[in-house]
C-alpha positions in Angstrom: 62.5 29.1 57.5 60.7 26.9 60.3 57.1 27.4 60.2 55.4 29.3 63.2 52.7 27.1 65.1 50.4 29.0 66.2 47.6 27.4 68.2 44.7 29.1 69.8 41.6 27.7 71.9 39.5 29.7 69.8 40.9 31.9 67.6 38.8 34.7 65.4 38.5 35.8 62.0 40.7 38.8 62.9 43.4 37.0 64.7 43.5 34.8 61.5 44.1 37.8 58.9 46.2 39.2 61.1 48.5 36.1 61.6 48.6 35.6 57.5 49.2 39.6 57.6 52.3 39.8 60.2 53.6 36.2 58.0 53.6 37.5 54.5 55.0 40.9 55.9 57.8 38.6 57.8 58.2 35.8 54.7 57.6 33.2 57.7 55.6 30.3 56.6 52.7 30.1 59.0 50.3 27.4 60.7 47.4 28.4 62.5 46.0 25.2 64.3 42.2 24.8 64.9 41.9 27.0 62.2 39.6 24.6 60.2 37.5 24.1 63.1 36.8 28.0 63.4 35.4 27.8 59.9 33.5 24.6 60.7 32.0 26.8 63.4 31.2 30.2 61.8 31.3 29.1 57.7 30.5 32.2 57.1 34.1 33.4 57.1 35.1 30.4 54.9 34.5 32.5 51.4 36.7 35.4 52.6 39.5 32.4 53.3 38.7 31.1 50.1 39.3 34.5 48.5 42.2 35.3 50.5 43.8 32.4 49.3 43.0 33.5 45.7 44.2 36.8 46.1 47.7 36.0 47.3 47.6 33.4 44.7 47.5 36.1 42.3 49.9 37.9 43.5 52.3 35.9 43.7 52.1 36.2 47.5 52.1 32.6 48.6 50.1 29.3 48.9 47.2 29.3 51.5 45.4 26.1 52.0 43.6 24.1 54.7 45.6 21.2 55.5 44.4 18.5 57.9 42.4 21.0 60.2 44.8 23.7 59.9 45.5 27.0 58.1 49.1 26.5 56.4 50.4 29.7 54.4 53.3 29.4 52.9 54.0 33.2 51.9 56.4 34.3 49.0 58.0 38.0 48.7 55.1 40.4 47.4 56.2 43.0 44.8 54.8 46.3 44.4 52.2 47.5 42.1 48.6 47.2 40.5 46.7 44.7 42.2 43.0 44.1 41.0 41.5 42.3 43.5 37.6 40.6 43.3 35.7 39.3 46.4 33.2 36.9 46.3 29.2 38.0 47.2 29.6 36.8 50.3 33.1 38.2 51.7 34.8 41.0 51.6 37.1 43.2 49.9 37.6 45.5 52.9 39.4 42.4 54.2 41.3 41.5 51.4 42.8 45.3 51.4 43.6 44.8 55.2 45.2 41.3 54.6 47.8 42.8 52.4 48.3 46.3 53.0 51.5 45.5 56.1 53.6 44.0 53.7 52.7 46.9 50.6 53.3 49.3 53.3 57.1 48.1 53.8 57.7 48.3 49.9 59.7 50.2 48.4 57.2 51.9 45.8 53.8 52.5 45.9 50.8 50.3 44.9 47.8 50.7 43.7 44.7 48.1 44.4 41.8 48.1 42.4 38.8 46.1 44.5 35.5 44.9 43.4 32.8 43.1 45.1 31.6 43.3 48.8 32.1 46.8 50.5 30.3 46.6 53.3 30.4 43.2 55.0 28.8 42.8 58.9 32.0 40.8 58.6 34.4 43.5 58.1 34.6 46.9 58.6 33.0 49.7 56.4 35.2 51.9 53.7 34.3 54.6 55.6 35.9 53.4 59.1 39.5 52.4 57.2 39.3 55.5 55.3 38.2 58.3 58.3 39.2 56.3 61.5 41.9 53.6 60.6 44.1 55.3 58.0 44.3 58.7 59.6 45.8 56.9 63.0 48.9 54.9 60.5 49.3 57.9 58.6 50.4 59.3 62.2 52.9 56.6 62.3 54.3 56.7 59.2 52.1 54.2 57.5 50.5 56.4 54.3 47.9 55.1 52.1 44.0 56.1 50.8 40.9 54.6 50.1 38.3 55.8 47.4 35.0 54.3 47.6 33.5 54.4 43.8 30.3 52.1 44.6 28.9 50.8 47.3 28.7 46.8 47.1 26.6 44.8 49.7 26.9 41.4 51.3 25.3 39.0 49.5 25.6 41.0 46.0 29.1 42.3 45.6 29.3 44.5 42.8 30.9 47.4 45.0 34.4 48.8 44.0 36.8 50.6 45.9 39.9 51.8 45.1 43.2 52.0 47.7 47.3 53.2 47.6 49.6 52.2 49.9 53.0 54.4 50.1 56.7 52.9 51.2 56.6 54.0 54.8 58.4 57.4 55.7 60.4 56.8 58.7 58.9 59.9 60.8 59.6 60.0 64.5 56.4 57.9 65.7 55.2 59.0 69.4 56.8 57.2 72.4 53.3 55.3 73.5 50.1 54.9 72.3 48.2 58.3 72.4 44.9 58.1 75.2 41.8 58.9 73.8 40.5 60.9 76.6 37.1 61.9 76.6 35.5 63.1 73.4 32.3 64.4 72.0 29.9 62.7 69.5 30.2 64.9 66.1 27.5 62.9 64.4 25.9 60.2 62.6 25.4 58.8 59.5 22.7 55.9 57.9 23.3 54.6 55.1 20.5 52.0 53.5 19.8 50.9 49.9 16.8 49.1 48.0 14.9 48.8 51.5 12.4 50.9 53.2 13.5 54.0 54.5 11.2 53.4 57.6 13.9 51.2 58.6 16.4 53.8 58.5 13.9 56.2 60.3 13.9 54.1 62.8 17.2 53.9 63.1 17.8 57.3 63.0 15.2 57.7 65.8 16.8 55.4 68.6 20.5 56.2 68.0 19.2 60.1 68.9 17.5 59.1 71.8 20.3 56.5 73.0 22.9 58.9 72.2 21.2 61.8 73.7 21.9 63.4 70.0 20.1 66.0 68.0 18.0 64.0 65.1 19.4 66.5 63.3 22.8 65.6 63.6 22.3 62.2 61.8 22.0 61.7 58.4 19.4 59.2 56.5 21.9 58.9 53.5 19.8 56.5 50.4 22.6 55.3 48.1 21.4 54.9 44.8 24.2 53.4 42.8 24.8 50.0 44.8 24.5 46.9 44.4 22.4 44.8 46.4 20.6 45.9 49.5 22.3 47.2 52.6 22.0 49.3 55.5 25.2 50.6 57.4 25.4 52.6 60.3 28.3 54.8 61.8 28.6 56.9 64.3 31.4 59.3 64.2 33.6 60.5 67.9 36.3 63.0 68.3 38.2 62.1 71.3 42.3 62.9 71.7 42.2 64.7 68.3 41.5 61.7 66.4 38.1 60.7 64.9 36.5 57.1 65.6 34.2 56.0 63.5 31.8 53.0 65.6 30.1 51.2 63.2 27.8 48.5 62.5 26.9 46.9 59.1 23.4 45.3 59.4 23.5 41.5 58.2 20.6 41.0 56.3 21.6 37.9 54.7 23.1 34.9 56.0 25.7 32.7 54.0 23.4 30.7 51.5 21.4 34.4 50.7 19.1 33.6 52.6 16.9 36.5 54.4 17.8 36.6 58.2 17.6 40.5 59.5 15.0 41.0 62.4 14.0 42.9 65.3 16.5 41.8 67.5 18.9 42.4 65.4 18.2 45.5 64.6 18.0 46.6 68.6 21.8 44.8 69.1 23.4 46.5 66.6 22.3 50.3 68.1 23.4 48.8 71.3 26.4 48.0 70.3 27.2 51.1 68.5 25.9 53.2 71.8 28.0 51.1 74.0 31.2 51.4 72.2 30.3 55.3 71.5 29.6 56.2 75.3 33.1 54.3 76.4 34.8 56.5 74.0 32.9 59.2 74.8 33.3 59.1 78.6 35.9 56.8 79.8 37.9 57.9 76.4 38.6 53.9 75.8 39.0 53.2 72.0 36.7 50.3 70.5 38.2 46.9 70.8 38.1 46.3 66.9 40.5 49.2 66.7 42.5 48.4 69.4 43.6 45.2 67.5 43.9 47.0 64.0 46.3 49.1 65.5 48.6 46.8 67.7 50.7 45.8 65.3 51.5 48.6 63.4 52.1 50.6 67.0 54.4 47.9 67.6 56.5 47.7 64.5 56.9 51.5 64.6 58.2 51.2 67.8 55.1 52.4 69.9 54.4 51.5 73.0 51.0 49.8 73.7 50.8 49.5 77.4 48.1 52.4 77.7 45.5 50.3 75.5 42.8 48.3 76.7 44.0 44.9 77.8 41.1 43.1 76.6 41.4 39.2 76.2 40.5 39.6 72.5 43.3 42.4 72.1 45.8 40.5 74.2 45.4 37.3 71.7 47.2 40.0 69.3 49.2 41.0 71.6 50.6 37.7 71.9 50.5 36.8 67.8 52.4 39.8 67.3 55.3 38.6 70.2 55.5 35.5 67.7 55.3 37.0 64.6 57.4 40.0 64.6 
């Protein structure tokens, strides 16, 4: 089969997984031009391209490489089963389960993946957010799986290990269009930190309440003891449209080489963030934009239509990867 060029001014992390994703699903070799000069310009997300190549290496999913500036994956029919899956200190195994979970979805028996290493990545998303926010909304279209988190494993540590199954999709009548939001109430919060000060998560605690307008009371200072690694994670959960969102932010504490790089200001953009994302979802009932991309394709292969989502540029770029891809 030809290969699909894709070929993006500045594509993201996310559109890349997604693109590998929607290609292994689709047994269509894949090229993703100016891939290599993403990675030149965030490294950071080089180790979880290293990993992902590994991990469809193993099983038996495909050759991944960098090949003159380019991503080139040349994906191979994935069979059901036990996976066990390892992510480096400085990736993710959040990602890894997102990378293959469309294609183990489609199979026709049930598989289990066993992860160990990072958790809790500020390049991913939390356990928490696939398991409360992500999963719930494919379980609606058909798309059934779970996610156990056994321990918590850190960015620049690994160590954590999670645990996922993914079920053959049952072909239930999916809704007609994307479901609105619409308005929705903050239910709650919840700060996670390990092997730091729990000033910092005091802190924390203190200026999502008065951002949020929230009761202290109603979030949690939650010290994990079995973890590996230090970490602080925040989430914020919202009940809009009957669905819980979980907003989320994982604090980066550590850049690539382990080096120490969390400050002030980086502490102040992260509860910006989180507010930001929680008030739009809270009052204009518009669903975070990392969610909004997580879902697009699977709305679309269920037949779902997406024209009531925000039309964000970063959303429309999978928009347009999924019009090539499926």
């Amino acid at each position: 089969m030809q290969s699909a060029v894709l070929d993006y001014d500045a594509p993201d992390w996310l559109l890349i997984r997604q693109a590998l994703s929607l290609a292994l699903l689709r047994a269509r070799p894949v090229t993703i031009g100016r891939g290599g000069a993403f990675l030149d310009g965030a490294p950071a997300y080089r180790p979880l391209l290293e990993d992902a190549a590994r991990t469809l290496a193993s099983a038996g999913a495909g050759r991944l490489a960098l090949d003159r500036g380019a991503i080139v994956f040349e994906p191979a029919a994935v069979s059901p089963g036990r996976f066990r899956i390892e992510s480096g200190a400085f990736s993710s195994a959040v990602e890894l389960l997102l990378l293959l979970a469309p294609a183990l979805l489609h199979c026709g028996f049930r598989s289990v993946l066993e992860c160990t290493g990072v958790t809790h990545s500020p390049y991913s998303c939390p356990t928490a957010y696939v398991r409360e926010d992500l999963l719930p909304r494919l379980e609606r279209l058909g798309f059934c799986g779970s996610l156990a988190l056994k321990r918590f494993g850190f960015y620049g540590s690994g160590g954590g290990i999670l645990e996922s199954r993914l079920y053959p999709r049952e072909q239930a009548a999916a809704p007609a269009a994307a479901p609105a939001a619409g308005p929705g109430r903050i239910a709650g919060a919840r700060i996670y930190i390990a092997r730091l000060n729990t000033e910092l998560a005091e802190q924390e605690k203190l200026m999502l309440a008065d951002r949020l307008d929230l009761d202290p009371g109603a979030v949690s200072i939650i010290e994990v003891a079995d973890a590996a690694g230090a970490g602080n994670s925040i989430q914020v959960y919202v009940d809009a449209g009957g669905a819980r969102s979980v907003v989320f932010r994982e604090m980066k504490l550590y850049d690539e080489s382990g080096a120490i790089v969390f400050a002030e200001e980086a502490l102040a953009d992260g509860i910006a963030g989180i507010t930001a994302e929680a008030e739009a979802l809270v009052h204009d009932g518009i669903l975070p934009e990392r969610t909004v991309r997580e879902i697009i394709p699977y709305l679309l292969i269920a037949g779902v239509g997406i024209d009531s989502l925000p039309d964000t540029p970063a959303a429309r770029l999978t928009r347009e990867l999924c019009a090539r891809l499926l």
